[in-house]
PQR file with spaces between the fields and no chain letter, atoms N, CA, C, O and H, PARSE charges and radii, in Angstrom:
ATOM       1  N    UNK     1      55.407   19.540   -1.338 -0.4000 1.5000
ATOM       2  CA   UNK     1      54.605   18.359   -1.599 -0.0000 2.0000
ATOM       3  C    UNK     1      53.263   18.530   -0.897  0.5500 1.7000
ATOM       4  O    UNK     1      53.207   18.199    0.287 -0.5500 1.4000
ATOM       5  N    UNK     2      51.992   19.092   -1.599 -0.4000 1.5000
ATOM       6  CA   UNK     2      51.235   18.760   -1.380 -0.0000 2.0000
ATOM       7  C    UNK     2      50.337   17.488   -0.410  0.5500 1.7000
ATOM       8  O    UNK     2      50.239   16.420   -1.015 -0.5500 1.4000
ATOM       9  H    UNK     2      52.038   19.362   -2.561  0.4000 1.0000
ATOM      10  N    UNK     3      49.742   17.518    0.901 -0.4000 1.5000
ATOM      11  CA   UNK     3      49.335   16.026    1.483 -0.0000 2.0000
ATOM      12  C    UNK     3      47.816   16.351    1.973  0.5500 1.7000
ATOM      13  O    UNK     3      47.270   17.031    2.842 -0.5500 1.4000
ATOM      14  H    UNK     3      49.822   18.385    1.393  0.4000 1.0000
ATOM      15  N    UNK     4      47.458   15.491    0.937 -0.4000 1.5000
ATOM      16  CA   UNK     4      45.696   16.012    1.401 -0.0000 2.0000
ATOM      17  C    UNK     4      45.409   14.872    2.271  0.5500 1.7000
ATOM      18  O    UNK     4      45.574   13.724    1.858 -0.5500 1.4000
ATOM      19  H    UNK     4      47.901   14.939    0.231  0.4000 1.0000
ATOM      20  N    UNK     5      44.876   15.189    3.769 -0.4000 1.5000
ATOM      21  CA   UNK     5      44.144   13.998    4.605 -0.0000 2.0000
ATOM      22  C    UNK     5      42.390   14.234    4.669  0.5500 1.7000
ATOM      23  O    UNK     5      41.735   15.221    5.003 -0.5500 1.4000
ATOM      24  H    UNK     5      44.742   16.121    4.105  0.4000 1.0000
ATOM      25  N    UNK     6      41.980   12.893    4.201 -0.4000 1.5000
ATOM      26  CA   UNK     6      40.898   12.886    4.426 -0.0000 2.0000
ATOM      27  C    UNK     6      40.690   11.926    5.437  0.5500 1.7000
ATOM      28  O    UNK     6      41.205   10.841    5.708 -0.5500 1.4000
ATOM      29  H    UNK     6      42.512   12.092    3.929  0.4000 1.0000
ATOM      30  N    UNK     7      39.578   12.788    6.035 -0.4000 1.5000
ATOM      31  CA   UNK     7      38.377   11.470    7.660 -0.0000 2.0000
ATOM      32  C    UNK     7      37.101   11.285    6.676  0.5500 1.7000
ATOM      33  O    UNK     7      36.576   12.265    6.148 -0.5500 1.4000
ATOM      34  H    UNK     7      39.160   13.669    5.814  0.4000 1.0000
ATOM      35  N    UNK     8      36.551    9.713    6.424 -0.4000 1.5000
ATOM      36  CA   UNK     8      35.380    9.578    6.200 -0.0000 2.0000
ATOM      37  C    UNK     8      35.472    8.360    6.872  0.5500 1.7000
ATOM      38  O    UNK     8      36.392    7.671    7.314 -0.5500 1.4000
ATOM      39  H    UNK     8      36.978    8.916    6.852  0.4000 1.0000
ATOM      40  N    UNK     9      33.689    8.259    6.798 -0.4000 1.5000
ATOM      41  CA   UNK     9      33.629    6.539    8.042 -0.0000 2.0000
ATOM      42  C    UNK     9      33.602    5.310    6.915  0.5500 1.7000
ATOM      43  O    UNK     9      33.075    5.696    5.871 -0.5500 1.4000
ATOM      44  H    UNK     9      32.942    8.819    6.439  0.4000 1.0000
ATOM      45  N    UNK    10      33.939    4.259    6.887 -0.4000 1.5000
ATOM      46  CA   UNK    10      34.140    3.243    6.544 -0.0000 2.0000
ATOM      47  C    UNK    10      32.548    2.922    5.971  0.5500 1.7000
ATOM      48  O    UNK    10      31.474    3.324    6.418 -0.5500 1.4000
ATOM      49  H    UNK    10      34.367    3.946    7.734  0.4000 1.0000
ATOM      50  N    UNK    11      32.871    1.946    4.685 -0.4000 1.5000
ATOM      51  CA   UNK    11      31.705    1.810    4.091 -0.0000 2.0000
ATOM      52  C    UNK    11      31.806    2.305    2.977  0.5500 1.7000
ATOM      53  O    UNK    11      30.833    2.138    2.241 -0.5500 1.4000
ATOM      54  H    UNK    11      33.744    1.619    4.322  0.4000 1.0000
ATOM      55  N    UNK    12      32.835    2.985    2.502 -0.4000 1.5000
ATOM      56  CA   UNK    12      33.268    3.186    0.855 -0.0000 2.0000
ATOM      57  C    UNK    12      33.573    2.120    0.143  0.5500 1.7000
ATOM      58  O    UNK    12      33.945    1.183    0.850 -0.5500 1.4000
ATOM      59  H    UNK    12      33.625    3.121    3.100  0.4000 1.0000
ATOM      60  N    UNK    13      33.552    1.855   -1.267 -0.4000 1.5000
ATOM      61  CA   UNK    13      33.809    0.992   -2.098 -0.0000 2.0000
ATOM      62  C    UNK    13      35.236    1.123   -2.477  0.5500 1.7000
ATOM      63  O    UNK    13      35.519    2.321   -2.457 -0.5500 1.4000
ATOM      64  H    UNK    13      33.249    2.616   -1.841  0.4000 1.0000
ATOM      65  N    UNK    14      36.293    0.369   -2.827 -0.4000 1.5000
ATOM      66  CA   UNK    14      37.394    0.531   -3.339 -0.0000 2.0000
ATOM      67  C    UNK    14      37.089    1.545   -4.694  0.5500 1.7000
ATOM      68  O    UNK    14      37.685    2.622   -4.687 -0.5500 1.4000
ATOM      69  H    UNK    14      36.064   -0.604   -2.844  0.4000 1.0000
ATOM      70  N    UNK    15      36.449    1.332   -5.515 -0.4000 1.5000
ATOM      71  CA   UNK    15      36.322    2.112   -6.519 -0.0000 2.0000
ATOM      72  C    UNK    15      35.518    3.747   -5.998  0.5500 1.7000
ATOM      73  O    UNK    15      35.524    4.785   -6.660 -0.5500 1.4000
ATOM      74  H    UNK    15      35.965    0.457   -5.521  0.4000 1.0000
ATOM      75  N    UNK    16      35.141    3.618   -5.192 -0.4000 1.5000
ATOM      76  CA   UNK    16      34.862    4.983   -4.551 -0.0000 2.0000
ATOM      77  C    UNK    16      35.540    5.285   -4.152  0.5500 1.7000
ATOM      78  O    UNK    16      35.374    6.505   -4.127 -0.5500 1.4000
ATOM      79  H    UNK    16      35.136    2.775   -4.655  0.4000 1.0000
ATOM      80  N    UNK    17      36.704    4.976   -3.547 -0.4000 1.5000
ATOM      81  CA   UNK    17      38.173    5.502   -2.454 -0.0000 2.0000
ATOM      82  C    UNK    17      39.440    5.867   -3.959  0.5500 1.7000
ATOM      83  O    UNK    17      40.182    6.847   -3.898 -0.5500 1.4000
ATOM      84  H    UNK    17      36.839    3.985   -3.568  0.4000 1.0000
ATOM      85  N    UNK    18      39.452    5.181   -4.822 -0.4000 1.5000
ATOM      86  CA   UNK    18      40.189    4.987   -6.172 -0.0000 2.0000
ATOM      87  C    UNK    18      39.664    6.564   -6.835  0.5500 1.7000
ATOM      88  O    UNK    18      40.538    7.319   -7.260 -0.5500 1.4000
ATOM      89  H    UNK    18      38.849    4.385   -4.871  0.4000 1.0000
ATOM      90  N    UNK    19      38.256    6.967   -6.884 -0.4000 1.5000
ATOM      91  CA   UNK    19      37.745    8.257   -7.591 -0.0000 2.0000
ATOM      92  C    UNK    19      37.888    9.009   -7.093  0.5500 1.7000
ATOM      93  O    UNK    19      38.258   10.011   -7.706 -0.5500 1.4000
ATOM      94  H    UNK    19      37.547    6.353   -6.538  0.4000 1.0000
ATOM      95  N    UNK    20      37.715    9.080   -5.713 -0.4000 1.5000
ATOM      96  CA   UNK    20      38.561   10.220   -4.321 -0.0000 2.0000
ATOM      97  C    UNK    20      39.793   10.399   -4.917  0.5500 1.7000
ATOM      98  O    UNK    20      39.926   11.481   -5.489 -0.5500 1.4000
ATOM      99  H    UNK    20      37.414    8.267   -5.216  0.4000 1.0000
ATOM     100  N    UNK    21      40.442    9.874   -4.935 -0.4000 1.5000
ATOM     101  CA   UNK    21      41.951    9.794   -4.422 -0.0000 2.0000
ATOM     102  C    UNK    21      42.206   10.783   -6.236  0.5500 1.7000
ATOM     103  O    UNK    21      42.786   11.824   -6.545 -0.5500 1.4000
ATOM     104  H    UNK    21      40.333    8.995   -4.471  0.4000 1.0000
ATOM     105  N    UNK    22      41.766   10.202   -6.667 -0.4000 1.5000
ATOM     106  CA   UNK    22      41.800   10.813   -8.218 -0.0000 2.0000
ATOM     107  C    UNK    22      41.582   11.938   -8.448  0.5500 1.7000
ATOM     108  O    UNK    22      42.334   12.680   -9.080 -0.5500 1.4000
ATOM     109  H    UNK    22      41.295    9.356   -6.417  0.4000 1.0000
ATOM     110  N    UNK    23      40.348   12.280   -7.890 -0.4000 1.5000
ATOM     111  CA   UNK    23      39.716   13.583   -7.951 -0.0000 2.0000
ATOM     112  C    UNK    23      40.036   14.771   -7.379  0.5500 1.7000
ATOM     113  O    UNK    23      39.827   15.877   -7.878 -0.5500 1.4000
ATOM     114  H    UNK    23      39.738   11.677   -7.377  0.4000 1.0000
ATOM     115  N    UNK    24      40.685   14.479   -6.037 -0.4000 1.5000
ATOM     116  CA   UNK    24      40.895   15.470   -5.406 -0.0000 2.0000
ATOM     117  C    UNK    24      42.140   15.340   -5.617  0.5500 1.7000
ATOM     118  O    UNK    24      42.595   16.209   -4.874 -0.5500 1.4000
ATOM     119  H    UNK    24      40.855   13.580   -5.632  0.4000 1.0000
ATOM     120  N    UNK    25      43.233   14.731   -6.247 -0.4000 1.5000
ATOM     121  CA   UNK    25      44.599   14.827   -6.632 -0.0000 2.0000
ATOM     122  C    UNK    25      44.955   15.940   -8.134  0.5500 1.7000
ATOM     123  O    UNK    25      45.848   16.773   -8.286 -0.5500 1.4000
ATOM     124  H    UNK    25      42.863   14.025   -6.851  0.4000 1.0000
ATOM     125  N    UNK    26      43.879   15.520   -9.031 -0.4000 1.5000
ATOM     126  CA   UNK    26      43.199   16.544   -9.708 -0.0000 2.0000
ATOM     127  C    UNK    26      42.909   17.837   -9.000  0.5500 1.7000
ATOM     128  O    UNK    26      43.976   18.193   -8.500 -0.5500 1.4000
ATOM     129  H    UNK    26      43.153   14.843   -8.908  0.4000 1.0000
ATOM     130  N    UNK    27      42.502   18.211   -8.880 -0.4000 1.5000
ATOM     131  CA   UNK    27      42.094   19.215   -7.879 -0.0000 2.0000
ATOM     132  C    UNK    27      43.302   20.078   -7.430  0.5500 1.7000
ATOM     133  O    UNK    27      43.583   21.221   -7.792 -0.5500 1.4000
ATOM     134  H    UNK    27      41.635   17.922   -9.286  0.4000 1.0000
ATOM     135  N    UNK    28      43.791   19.467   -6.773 -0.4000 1.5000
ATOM     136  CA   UNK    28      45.248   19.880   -6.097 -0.0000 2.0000
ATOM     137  C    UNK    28      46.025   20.441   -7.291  0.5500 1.7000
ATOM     138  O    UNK    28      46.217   21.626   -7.565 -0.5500 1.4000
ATOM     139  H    UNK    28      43.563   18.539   -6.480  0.4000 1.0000
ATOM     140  N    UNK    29      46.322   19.639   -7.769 -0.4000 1.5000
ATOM     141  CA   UNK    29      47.257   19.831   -9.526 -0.0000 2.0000
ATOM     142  C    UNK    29      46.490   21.102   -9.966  0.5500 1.7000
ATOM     143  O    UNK    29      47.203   22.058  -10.273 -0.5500 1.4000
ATOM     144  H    UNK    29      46.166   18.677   -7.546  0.4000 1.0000
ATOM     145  N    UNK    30      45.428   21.229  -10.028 -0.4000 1.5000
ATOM     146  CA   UNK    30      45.281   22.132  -11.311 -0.0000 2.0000
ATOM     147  C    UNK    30      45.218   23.596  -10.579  0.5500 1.7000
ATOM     148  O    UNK    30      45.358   24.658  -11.185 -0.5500 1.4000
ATOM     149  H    UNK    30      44.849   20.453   -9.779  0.4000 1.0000
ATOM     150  N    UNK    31      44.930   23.445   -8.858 -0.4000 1.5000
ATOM     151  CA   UNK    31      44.880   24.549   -7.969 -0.0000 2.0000
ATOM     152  C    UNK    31      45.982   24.960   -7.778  0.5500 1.7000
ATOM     153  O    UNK    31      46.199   26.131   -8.087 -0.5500 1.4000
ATOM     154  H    UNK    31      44.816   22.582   -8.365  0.4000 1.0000
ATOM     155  N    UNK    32      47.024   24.179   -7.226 -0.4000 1.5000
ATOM     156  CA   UNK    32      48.546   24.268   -7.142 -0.0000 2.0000
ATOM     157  C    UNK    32      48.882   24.358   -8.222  0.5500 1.7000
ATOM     158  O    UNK    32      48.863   25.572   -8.430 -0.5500 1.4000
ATOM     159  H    UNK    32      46.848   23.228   -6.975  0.4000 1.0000
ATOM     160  N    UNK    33      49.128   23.974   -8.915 -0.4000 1.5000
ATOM     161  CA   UNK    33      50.001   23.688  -10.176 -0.0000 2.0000
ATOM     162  C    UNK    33      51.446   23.070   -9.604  0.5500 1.7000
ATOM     163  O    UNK    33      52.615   23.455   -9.597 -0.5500 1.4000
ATOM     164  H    UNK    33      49.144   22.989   -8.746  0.4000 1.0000
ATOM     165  N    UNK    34      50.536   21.613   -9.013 -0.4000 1.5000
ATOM     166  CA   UNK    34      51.815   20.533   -8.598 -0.0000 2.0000
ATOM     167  C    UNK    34      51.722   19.317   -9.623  0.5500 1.7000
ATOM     168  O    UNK    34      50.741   18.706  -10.048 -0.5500 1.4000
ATOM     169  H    UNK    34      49.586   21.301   -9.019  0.4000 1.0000
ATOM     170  N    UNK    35      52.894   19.199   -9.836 -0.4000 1.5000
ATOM     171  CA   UNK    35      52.641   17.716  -10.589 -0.0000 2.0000
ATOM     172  C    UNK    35      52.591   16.577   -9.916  0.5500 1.7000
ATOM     173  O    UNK    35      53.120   16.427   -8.815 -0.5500 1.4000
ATOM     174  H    UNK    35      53.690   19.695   -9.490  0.4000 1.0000
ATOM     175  N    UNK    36      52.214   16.055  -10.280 -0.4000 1.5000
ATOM     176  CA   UNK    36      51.294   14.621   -9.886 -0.0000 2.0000
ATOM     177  C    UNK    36      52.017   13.981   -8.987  0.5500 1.7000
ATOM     178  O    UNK    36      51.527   13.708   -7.891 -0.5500 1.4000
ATOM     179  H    UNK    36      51.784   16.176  -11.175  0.4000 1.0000
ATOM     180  N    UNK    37      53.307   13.640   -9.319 -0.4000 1.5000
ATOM     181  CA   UNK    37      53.728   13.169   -8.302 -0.0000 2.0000
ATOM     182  C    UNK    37      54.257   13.471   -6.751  0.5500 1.7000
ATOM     183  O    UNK    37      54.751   12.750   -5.884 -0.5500 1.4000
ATOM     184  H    UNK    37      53.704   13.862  -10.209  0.4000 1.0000
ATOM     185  N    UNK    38      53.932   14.807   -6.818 -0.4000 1.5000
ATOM     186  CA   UNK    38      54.203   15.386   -5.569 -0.0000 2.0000
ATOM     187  C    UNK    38      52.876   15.415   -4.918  0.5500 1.7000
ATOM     188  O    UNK    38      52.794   15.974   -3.824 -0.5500 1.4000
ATOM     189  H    UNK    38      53.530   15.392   -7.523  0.4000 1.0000
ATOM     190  N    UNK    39      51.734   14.836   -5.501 -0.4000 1.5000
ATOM     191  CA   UNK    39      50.852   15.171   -4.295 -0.0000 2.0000
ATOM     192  C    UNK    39      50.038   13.988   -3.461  0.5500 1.7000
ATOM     193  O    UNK    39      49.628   13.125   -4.238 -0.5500 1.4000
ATOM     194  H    UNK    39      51.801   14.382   -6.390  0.4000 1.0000
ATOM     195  N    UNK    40      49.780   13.792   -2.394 -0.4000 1.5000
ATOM     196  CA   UNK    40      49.654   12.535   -1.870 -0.0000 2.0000
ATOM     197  C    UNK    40      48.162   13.285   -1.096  0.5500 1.7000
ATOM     198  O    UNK    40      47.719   14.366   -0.708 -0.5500 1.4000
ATOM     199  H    UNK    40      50.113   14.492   -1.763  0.4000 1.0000
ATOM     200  N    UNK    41      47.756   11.571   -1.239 -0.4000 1.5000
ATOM     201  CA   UNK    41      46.127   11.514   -0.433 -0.0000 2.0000
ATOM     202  C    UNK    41      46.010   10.432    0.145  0.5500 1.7000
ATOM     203  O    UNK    41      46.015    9.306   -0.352 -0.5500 1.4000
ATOM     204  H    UNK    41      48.116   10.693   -1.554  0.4000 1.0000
ATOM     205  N    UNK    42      45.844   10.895    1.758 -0.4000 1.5000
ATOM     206  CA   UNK    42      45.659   10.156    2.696 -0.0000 2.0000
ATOM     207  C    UNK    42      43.977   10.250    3.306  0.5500 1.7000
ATOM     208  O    UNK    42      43.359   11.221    3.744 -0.5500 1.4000
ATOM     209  H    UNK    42      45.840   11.810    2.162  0.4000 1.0000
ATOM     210  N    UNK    43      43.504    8.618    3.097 -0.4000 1.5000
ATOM     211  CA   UNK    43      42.401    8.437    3.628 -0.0000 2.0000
ATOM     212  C    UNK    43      42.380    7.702    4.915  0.5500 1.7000
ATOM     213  O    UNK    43      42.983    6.634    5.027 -0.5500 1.4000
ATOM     214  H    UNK    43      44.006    7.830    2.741  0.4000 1.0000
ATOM     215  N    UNK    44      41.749    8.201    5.835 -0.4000 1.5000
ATOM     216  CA   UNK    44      41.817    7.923    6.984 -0.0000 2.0000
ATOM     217  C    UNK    44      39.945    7.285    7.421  0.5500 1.7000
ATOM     218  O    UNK    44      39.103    8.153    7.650 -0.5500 1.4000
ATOM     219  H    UNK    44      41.260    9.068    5.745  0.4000 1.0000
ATOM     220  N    UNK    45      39.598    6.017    7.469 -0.4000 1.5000
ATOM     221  CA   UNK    45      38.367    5.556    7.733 -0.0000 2.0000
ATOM     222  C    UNK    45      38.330    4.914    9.393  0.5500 1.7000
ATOM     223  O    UNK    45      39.023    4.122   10.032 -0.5500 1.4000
ATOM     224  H    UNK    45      40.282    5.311    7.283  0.4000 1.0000
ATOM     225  N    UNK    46      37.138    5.725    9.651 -0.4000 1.5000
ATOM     226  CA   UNK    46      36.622    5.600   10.807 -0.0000 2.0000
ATOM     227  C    UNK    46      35.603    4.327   11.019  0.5500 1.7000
ATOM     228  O    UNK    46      34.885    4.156   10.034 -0.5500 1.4000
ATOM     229  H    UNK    46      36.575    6.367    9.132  0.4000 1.0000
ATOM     230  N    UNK    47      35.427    3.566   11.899 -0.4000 1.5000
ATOM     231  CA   UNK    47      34.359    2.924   11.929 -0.0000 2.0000
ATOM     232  C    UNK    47      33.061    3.816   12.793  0.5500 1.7000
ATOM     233  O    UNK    47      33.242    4.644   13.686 -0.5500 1.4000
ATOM     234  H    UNK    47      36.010    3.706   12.699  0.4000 1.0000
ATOM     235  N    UNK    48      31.992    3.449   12.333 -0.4000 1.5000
ATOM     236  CA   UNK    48      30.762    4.554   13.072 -0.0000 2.0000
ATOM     237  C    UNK    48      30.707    4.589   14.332  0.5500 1.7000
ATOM     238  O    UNK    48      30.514    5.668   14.892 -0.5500 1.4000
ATOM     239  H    UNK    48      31.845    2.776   11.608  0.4000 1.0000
ATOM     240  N    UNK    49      30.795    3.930   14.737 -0.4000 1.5000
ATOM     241  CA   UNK    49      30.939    3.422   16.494 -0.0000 2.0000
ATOM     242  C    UNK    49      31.523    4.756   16.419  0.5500 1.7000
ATOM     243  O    UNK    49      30.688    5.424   17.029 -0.5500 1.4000
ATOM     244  H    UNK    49      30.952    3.053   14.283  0.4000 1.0000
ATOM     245  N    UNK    50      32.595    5.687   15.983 -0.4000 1.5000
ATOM     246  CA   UNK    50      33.198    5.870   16.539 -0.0000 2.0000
ATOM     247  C    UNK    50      32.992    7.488   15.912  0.5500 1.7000
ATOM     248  O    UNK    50      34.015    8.173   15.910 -0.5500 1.4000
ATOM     249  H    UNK    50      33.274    5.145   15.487  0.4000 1.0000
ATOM     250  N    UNK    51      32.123    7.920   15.550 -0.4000 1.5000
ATOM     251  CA   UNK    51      31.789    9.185   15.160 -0.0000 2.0000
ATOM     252  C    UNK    51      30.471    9.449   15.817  0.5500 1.7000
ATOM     253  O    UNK    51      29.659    8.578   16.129 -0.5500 1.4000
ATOM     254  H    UNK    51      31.293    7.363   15.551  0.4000 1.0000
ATOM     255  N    UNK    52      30.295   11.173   16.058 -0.4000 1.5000
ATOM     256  CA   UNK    52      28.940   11.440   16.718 -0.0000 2.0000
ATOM     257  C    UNK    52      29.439   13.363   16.279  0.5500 1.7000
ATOM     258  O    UNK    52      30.429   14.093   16.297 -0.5500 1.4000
ATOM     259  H    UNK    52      30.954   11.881   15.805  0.4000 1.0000
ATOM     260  N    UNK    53      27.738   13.412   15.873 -0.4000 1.5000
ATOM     261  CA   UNK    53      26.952   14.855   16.027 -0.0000 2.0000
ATOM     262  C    UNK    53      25.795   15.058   16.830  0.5500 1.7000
ATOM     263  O    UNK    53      24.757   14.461   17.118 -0.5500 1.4000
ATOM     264  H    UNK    53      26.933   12.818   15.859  0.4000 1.0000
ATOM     265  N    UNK    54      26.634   16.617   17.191 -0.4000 1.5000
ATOM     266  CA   UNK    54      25.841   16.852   17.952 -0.0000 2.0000
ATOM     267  C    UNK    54      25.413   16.075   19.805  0.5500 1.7000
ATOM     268  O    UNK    54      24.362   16.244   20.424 -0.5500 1.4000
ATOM     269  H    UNK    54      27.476   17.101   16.956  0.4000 1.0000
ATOM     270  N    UNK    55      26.465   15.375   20.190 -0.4000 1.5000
ATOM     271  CA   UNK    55      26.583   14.729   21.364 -0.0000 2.0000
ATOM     272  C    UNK    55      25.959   12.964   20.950  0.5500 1.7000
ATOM     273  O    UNK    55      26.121   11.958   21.640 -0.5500 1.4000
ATOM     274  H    UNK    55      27.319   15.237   19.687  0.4000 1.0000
ATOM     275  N    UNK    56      25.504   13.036   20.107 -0.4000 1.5000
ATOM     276  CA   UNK    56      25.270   11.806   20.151 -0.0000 2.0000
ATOM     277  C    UNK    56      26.037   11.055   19.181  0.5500 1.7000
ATOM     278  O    UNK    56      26.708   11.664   18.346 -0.5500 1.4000
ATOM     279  H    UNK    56      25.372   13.853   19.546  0.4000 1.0000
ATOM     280  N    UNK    57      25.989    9.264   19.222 -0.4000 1.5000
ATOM     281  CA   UNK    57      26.574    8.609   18.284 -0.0000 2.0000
ATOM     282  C    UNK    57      25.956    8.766   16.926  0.5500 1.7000
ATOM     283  O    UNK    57      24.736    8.636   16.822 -0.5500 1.4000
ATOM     284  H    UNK    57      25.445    8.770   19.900  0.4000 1.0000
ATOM     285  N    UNK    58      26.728    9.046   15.833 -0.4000 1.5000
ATOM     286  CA   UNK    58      26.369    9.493   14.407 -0.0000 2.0000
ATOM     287  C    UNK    58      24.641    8.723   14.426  0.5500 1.7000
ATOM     288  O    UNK    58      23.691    9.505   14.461 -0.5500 1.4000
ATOM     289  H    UNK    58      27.719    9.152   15.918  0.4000 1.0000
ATOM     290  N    UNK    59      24.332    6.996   14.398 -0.4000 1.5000
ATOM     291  CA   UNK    59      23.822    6.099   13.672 -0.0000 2.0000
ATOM     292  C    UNK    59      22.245    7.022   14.916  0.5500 1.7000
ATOM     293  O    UNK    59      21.283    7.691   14.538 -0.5500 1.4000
ATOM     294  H    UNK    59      25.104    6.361   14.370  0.4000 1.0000
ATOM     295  N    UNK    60      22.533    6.742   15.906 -0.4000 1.5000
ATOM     296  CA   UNK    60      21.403    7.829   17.086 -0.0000 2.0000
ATOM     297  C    UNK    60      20.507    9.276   16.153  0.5500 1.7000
ATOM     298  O    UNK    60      19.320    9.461   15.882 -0.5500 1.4000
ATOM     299  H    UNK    60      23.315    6.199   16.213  0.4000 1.0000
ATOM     300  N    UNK    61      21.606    9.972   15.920 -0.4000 1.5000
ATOM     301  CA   UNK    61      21.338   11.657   15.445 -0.0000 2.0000
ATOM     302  C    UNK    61      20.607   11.213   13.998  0.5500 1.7000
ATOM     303  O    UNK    61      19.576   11.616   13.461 -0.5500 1.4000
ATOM     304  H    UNK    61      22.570    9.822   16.140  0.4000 1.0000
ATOM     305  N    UNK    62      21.596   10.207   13.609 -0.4000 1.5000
ATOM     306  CA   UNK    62      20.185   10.031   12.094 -0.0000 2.0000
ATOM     307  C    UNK    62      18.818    9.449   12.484  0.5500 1.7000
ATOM     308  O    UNK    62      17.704    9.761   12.064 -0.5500 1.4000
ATOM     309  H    UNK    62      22.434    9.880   14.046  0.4000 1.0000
ATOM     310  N    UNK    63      19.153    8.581   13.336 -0.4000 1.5000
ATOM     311  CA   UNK    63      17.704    8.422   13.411 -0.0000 2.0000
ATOM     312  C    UNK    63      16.591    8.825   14.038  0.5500 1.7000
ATOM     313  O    UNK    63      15.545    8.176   14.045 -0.5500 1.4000
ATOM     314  H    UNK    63      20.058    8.327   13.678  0.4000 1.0000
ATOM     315  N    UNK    64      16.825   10.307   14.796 -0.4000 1.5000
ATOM     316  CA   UNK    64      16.024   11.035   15.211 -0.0000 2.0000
ATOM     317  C    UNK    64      15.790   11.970   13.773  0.5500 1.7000
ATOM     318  O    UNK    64      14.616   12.281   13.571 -0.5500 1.4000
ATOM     319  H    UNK    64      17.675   10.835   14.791  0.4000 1.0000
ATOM     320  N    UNK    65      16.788   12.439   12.772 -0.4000 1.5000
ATOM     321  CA   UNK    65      16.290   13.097   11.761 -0.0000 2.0000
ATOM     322  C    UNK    65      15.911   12.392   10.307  0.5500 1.7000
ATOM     323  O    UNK    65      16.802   11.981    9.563 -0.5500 1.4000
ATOM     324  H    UNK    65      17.742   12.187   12.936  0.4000 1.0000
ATOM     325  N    UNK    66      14.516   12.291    9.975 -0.4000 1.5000
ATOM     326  CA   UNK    66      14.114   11.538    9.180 -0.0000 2.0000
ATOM     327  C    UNK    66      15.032   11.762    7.850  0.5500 1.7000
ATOM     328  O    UNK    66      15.237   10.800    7.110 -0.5500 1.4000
ATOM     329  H    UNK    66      13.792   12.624   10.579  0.4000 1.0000
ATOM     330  N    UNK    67      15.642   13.183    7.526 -0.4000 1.5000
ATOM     331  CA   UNK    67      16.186   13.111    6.570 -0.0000 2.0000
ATOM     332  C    UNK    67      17.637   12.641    6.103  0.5500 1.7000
ATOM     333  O    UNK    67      18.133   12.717    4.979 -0.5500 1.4000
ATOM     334  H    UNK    67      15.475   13.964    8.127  0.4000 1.0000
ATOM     335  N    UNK    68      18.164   12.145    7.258 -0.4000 1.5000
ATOM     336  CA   UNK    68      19.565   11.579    7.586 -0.0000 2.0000
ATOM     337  C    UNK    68      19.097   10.117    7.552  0.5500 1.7000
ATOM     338  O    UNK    68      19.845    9.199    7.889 -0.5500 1.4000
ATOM     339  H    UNK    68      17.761   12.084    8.171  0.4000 1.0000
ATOM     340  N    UNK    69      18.126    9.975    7.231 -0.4000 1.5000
ATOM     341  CA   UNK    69      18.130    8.169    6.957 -0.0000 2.0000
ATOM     342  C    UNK    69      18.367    7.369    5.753  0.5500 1.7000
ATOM     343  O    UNK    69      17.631    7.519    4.778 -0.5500 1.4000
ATOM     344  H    UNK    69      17.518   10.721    6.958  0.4000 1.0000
ATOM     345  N    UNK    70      19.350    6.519    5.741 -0.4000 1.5000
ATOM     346  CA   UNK    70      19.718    6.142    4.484 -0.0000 2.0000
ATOM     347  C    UNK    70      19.985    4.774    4.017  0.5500 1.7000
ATOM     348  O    UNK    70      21.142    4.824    3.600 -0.5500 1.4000
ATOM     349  H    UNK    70      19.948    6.397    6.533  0.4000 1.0000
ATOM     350  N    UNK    71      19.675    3.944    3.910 -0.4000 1.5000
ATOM     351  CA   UNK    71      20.278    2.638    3.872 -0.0000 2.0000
ATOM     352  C    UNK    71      21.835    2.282    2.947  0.5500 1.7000
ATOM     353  O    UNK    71      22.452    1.225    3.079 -0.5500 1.4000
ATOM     354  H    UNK    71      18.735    3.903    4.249  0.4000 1.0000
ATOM     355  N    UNK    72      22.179    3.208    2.193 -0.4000 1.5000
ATOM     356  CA   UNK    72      22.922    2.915    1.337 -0.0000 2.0000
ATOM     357  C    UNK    72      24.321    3.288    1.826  0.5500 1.7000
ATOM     358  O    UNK    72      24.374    3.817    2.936 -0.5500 1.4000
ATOM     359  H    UNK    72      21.678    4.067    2.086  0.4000 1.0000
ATOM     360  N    UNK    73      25.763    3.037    0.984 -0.4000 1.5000
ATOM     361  CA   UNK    73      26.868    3.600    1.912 -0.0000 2.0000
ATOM     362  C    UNK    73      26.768    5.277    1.336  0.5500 1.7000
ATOM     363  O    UNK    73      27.609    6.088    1.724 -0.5500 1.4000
ATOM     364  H    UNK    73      25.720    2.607    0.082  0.4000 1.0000
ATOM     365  N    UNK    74      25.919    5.589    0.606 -0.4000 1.5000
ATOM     366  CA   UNK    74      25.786    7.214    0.668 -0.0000 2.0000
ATOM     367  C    UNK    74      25.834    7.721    1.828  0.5500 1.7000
ATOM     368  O    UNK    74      26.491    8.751    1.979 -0.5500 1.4000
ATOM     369  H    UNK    74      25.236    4.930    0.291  0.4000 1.0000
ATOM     370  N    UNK    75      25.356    7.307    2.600 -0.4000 1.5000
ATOM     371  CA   UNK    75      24.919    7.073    4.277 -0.0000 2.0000
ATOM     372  C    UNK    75      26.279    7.371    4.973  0.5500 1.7000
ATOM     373  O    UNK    75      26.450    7.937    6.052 -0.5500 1.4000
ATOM     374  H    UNK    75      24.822    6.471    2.477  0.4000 1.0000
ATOM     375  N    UNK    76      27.160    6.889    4.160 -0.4000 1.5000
ATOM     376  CA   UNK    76      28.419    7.087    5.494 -0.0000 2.0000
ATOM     377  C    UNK    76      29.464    8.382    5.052  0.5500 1.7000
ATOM     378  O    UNK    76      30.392    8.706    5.792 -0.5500 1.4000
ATOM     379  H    UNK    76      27.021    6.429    3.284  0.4000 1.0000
């Protein structure tokens, strides 16, 4: 049985977590050649507080790099 875990930080849409879960279950299936019901996806969401690159807190490191700035949940 296939068990894919994913870490992303919080701030996804249900319908964005729904196309994950889809996609990369896909994925699995057609790499494995598991059927569907054997393969499970676990999302695991972080709140930002609680992630950091590079020594600093994530929301810090973007905003020293102009190109890590984002307003949108692309952002997370």
């Amino acid at each position: 049985m296939p068990i894919v875990t994913i870490n992303i930080l919080e701030g996804r849409s249900k319908d964005q977590k729904t196309n994950l879960i889809k996609n990369v279950s896909t994925a699995v299936m057609e790499t494995l050649g598991a059927p569907s019901e054997s393969v499970r996806v676990i999302i695991n969401e972080m709140p930002v507080e609680n992630y950091g690159i590079a020594g600093l807190p994530v929301l810090e490191y973007r905003a020293r790099r102009p190109e890590d700035r984002r307003q949108t949940t692309e952002d997370r």
